[in-house]
C-alpha angles and dihedrals in degrees: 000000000000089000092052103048090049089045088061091045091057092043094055091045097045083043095053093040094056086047091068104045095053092051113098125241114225118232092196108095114210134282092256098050097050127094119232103209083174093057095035089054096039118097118180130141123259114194125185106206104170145358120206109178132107116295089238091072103029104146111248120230101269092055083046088050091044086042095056094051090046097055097045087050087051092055094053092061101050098047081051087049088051088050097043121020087232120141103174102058089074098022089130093059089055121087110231097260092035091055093046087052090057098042085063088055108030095053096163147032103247134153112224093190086236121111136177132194133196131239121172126011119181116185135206101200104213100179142026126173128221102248087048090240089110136062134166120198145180105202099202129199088356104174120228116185106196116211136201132193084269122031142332122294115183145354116205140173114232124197109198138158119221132187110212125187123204094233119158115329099338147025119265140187127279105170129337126194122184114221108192139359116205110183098214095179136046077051107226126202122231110199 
């Protein structure tokens, strides 16, 4: 009985030991530890005009504060994502399904030696749940300027709605529409 049972003890060791060895070790550091030079380097503003949801569950003025960051980060990284291709750069600002959304259309890294950069963005908060994991919003007359190599080549506003989800550090996005598009510059003529 005393072989046995030391005969089980060196099998779960030496299970347990080979387990280890044949697990990978990530090279990627977490999100917190990490430093975003895009969202470090953007600069847009985020205001936020109304807020229309039950009083229950009104932000208080540090989620408004952590809101407003966030956005503007978000919004580095897809404006990265429309210069680039490149999902994983802002992977961590993505829900799951939303990644995996872009990842079908978004199939390569390319620059497409266009850029655009935001400018103004004014929200109408539509929803807020009552944990605070949870927002709806319309962003409306958000200004884009899209850029060339070689000069500017449009400003637009842009009306959209976007679900975002409190998840981890930061919100990220669950769905975006855009509404309407308006080009304010170059000005076009309609007969």
């Amino acid at each position: 009985m005393r072989y046995v049972m030391i005969f089980l003890a060196l099998l779960f060791f030496s299970f347990f030991f080979l387990l280890g060895k044949t697990t990978e070790t990530f090279q990627e550091k977490p999100v917190f530890t990490r430093v975003d030079s895009l969202a470090l380097n953007h600069n847009s503003f985020v205001d936020i005009h109304e807020i229309r949801v039950k009083k229950v569950n009104y932000p208080n003025d540090f989620q408004q504060n952590r809101f407003r960051n966030d956005y503007s980060n978000l919004w580095a990284h897809l404006n990265d994502l429309y210069s680039t291709n490149s999902v994983e750069e802002g992977k961590e600002y993505y829900t799951e399904d939303w990644f995996k959304n872009i990842c079908l259309t978004y199939k390569n890294p390319i620059y497409t030696g266009y850029t655009r950069e935001d400018h103004e963005h004014h929200l109408y908060i539509k929803n807020w749940s009552w944990d605070g994991l949870v927002c709806d919003l319309i962003d409306s007359n958000a200004v884009f300027s899209y850029h060339n190599s070689q000069k500017l080549t449009k400003i637009a506003k842009v009306n959209l709605a976007m679900v975002l989800l409190l998840q981890g550090d930061h919100w990220r996005i669950d769905a975006i529409k855009i509404l309407d598009q308006k080009i304010i510059y170059p000005h076009s003529k309609r007969p």
